[in-house]
C-alpha positions as CSV (number, residue, x, y, z in Angstrom):
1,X,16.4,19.3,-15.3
2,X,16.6,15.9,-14.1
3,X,17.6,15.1,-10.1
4,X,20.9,13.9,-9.8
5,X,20.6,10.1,-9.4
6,X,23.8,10.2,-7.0
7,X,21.8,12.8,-4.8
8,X,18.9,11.0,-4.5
9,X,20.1,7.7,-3.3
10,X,21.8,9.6,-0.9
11,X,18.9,11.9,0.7
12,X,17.1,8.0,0.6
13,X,19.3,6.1,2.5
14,X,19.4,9.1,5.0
15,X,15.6,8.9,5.1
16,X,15.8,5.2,5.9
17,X,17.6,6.1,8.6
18,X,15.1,9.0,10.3
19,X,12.8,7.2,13.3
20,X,9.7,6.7,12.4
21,X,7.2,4.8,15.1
22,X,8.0,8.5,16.6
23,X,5.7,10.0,14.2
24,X,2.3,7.9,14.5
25,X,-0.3,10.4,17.2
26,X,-0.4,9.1,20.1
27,X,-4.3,9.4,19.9
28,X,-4.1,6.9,16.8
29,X,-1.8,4.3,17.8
30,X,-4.5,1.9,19.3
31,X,-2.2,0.3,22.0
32,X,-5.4,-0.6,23.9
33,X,-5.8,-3.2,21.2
34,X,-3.7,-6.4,21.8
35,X,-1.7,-7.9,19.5
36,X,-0.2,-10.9,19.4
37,X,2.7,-10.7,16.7
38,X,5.3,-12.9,15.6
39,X,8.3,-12.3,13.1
40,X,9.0,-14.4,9.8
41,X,10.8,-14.3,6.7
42,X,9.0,-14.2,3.3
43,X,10.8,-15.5,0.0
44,X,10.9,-13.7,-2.8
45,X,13.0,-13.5,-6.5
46,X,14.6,-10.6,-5.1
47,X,15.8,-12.0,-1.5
48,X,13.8,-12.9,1.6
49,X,11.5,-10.5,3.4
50,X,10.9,-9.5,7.5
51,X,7.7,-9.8,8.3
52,X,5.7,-9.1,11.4
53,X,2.3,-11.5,11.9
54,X,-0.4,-10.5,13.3
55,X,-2.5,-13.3,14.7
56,X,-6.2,-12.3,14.9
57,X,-8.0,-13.2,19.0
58,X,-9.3,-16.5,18.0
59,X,-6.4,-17.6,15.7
60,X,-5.4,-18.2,12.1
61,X,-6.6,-21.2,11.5
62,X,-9.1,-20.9,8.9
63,X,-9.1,-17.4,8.5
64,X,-8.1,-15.4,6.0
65,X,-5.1,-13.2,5.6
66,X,-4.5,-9.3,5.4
67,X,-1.1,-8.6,3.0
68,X,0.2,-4.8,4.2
69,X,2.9,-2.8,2.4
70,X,3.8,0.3,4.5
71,X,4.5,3.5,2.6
72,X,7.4,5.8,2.5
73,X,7.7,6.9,-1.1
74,X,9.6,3.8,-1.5
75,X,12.4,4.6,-0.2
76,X,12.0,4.9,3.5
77,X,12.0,1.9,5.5
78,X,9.3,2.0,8.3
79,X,6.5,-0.8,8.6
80,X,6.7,-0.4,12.3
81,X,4.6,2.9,11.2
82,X,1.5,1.0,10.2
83,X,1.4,-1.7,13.4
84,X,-2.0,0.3,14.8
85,X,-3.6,-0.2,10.9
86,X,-2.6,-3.6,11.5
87,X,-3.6,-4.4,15.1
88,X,-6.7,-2.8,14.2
89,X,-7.5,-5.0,11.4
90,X,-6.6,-8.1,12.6
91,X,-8.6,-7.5,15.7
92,X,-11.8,-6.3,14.2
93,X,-11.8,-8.3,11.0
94,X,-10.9,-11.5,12.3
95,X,-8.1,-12.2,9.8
96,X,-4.8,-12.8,9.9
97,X,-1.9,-9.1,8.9
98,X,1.2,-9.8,7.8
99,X,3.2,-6.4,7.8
100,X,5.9,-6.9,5.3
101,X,9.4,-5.2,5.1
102,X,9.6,-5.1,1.8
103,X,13.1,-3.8,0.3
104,X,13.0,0.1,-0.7
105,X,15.2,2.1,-2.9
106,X,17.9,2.2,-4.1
107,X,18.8,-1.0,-2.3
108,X,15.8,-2.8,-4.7
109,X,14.7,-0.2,-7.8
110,X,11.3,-0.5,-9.8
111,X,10.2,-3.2,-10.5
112,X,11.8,-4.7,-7.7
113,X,9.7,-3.9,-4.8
114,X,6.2,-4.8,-7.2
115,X,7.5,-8.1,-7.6
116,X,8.3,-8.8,-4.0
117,X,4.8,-7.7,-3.6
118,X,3.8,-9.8,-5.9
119,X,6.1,-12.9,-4.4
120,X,4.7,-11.9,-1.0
121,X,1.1,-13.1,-2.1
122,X,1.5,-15.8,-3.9
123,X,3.8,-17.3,-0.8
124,X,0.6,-16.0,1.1
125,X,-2.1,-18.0,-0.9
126,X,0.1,-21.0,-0.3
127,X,-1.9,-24.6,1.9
128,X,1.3,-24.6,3.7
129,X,0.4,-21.8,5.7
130,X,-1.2,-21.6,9.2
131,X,-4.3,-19.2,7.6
132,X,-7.2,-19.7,4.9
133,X,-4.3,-18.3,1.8
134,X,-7.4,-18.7,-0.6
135,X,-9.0,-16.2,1.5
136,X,-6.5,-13.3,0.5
137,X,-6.2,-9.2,0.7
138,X,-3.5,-7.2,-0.7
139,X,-3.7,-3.6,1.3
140,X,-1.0,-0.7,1.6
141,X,-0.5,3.2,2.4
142,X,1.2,5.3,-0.3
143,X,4.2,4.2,-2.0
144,X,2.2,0.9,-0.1
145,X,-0.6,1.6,-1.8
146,X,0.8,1.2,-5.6
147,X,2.7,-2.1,-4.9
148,X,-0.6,-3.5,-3.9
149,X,-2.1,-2.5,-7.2
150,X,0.9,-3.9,-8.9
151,X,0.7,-7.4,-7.2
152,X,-2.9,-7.4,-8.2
153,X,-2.2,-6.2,-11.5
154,X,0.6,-9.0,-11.8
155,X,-2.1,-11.7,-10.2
156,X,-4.7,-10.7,-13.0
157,X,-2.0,-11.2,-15.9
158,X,-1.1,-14.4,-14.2
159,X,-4.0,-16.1,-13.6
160,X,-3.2,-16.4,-9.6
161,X,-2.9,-16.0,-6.8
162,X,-6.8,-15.1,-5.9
163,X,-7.0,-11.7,-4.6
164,X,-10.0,-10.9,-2.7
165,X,-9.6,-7.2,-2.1
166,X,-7.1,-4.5,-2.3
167,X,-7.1,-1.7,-0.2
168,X,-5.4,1.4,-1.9
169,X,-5.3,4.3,0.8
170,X,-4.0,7.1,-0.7
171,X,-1.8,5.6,-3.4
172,X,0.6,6.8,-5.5
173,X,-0.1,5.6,-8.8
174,X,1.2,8.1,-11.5
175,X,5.1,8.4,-11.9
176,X,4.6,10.2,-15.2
177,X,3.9,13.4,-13.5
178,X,5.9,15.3,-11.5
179,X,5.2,16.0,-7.8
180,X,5.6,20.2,-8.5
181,X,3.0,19.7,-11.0
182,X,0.1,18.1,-9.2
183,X,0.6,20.8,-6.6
184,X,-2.5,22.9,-7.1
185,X,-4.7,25.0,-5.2
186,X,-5.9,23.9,-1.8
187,X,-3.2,21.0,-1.9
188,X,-0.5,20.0,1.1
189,X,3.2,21.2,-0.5
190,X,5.1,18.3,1.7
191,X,5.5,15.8,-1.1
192,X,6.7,18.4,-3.9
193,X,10.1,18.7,-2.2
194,X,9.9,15.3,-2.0
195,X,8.7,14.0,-5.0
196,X,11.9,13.8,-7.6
197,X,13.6,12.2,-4.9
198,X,11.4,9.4,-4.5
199,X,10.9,8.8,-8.6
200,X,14.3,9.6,-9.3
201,X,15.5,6.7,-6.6
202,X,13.0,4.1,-7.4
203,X,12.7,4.4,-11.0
204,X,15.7,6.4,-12.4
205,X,14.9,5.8,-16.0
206,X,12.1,8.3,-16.8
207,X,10.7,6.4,-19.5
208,X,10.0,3.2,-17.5
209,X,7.8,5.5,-15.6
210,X,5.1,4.9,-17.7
211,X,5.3,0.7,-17.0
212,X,1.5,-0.2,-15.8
213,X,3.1,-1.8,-12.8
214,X,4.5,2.1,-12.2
215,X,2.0,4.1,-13.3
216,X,-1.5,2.2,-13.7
217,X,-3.4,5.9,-13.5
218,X,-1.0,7.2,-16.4
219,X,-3.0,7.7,-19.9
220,X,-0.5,5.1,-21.6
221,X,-1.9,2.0,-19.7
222,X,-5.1,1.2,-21.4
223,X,-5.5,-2.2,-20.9
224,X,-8.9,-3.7,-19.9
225,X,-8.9,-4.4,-16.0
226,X,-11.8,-6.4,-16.2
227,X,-11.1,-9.3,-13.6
228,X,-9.0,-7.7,-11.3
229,X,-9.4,-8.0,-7.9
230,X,-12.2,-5.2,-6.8
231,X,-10.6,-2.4,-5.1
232,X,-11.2,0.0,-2.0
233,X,-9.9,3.4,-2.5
234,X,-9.0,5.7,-0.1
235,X,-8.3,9.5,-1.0
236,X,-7.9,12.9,1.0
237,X,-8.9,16.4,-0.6
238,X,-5.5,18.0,0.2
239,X,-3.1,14.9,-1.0
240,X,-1.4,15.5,-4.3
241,X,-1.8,11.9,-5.0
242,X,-6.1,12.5,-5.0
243,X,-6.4,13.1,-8.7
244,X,-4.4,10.3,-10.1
245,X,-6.4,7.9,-7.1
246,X,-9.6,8.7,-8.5
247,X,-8.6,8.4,-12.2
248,X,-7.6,4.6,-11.1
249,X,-10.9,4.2,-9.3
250,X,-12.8,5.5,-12.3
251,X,-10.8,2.8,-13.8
252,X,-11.4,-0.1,-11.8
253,X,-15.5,0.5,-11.7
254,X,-15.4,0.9,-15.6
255,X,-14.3,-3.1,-14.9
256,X,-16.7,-3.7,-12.8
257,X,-13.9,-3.8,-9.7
258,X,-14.7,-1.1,-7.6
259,X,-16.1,-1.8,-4.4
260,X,-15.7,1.6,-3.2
261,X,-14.4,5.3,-2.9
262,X,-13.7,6.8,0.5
263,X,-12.7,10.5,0.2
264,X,-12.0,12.7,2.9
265,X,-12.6,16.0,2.6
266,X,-10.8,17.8,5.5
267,X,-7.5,15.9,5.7
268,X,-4.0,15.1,3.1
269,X,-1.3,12.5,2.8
270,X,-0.9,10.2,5.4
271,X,-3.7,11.5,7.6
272,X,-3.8,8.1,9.7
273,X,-0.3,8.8,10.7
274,X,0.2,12.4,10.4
275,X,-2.6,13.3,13.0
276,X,-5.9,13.3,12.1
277,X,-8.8,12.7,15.0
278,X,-9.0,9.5,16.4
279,X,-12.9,9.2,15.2
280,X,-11.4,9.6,11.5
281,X,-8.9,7.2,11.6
282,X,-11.3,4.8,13.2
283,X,-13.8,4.9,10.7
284,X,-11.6,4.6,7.8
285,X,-10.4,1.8,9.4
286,X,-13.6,0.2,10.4
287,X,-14.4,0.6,6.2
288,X,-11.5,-1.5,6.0
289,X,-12.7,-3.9,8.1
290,X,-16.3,-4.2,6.5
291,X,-15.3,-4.0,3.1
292,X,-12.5,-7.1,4.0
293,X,-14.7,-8.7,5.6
294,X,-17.4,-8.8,2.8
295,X,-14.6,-9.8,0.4
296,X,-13.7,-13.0,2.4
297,X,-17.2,-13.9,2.9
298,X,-17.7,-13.9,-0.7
299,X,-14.3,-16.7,-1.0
């Protein structure tokens, strides 16, 4: 039975309400880290953006830049959530973050958010800019996680911009299958509940599901991904999301595009937020910042 579309938008605008800097641990947060931020507005088909710019310690100027989609299932509303990620990055890799607001469902359905995403980096690569945009990484969490793909996906069908690295931590990046069913032994249940909600308010036609920019891990996108940007993955043993994560990175080093697979064997979903030790987060984090920083080297 399908989830009432009415119903979902509904639980989703009452998500994007809920705090959510009130979730990330305390332990995690790395507010010893200075940041020095500053707000803009990004333009995109689908209407401008918020942004918050994270400026690394010895400024932009020709460095490169750091592109982060928060997560949320696409619906909720939070980038505040990933400023630690982002103060972490820009600190230790020496490159310019720019956490991006991107507009969630139902306000902006699929493909709506992916090409914002997409927008977002090609405004990004831009000369104008006060950073290296030639020097370019698409990263995100989650929901995050898949519109980076998608604006990678969309740069290697177009030709440009030049993405570096993604970073896809955790991703969600098969809409064909329902959350109940990828619930299996040993898994977290959080997302199940969870799960119709988010598909049924982002991409309400079922068989638009299957779109690559949706569902690149789904057995009806075969395309060849040779040339895409290469690809750091992220998964956790207990996420739901894990299987459909590694079938994309089997897909990505079948092209020749993956520059590695980080699984985490103890932890689930949203582990960085959701409270895992500090010396966890940190050296996922620190991969992040090696693996970026190889990219850019390589520009």
């Amino acid at each position: 039975m399908a989830f009432p579309l009415w119903l979902a938008d509904g639980i989703a605008r009452l998500a994007q309400k809920a705090p959510g800097s009130l979730r990330v641990s305390s332990e995690t947060n790395f507010a010893e880290i200075p940041a020095v931020t500053e707000d803009m507005r990004i333009p995109t088909r689908h209407g401008d953006l918020h942004a918050t710019v994270y400026s690394p310690p010895n400024g932009s100027a020709e460095r490169g830049v750091y592109l982060n989609f928060h997560g949320g299932g696409f619906v909720m509303r939070h980038p505040e959530q990933d400023d630690p990620l982002c103060r972490y990055i820009a600190a230790h890799a020496d490159v310019t973050v720019v956490n991006i607001d991107y507009t969630p469902a139902p306000q902006s359905r699929f493909p709506g958010p992916v090409e914002q995403a997409y927008d977002a980096a090609l405004w990004a690569a831009s000369s104008d800019r006060p950073w290296d945009g030639s020097r370019l990484v698409v990263g995100g969490q989650s929901a995050g996680g898949a519109l980076a793909a998608g604006a990678s996906r969309l740069a290697l069908e177009a030709n440009g911009p030049s993405i570096s690295l993604q970073v896809l931590m955790y991703p969600a990046l098969d809409l064909t299958i329902p959350a109940r069913q990828k619930k299996t032994a040993g898994k977290e249940s959080f997302l199940v509940p969870m799960g119709p909600i988010f598909d049924t308010a982002y991409c309400p036609d079922v068989a638009r599901r299957s779109d690559r920019l949706a569902s690149p891990a789904a057995p009806a996108d075969t395309a060849s991904l040779e040339g895409i940007a290469p690809a750091l993955i992220v998964t956790a043993h207990k996420d739901i999301l894990r299987e459909e994560a590694i079938r994309y990175a089997e897909r990505l080093e079948h092209a020749g595009a993956l520059t590695g697979h980080l699984d985490l064997p103890d932890y689930g979903h949203g582990f960085n937020i959701l409270g895992a030790p500090r010396d966890i987060v940190a050296e996922i984090y620190d991969r992040i910042v090696e693996c970026t920083q190889a990219a850019l080297a390589q520009t």
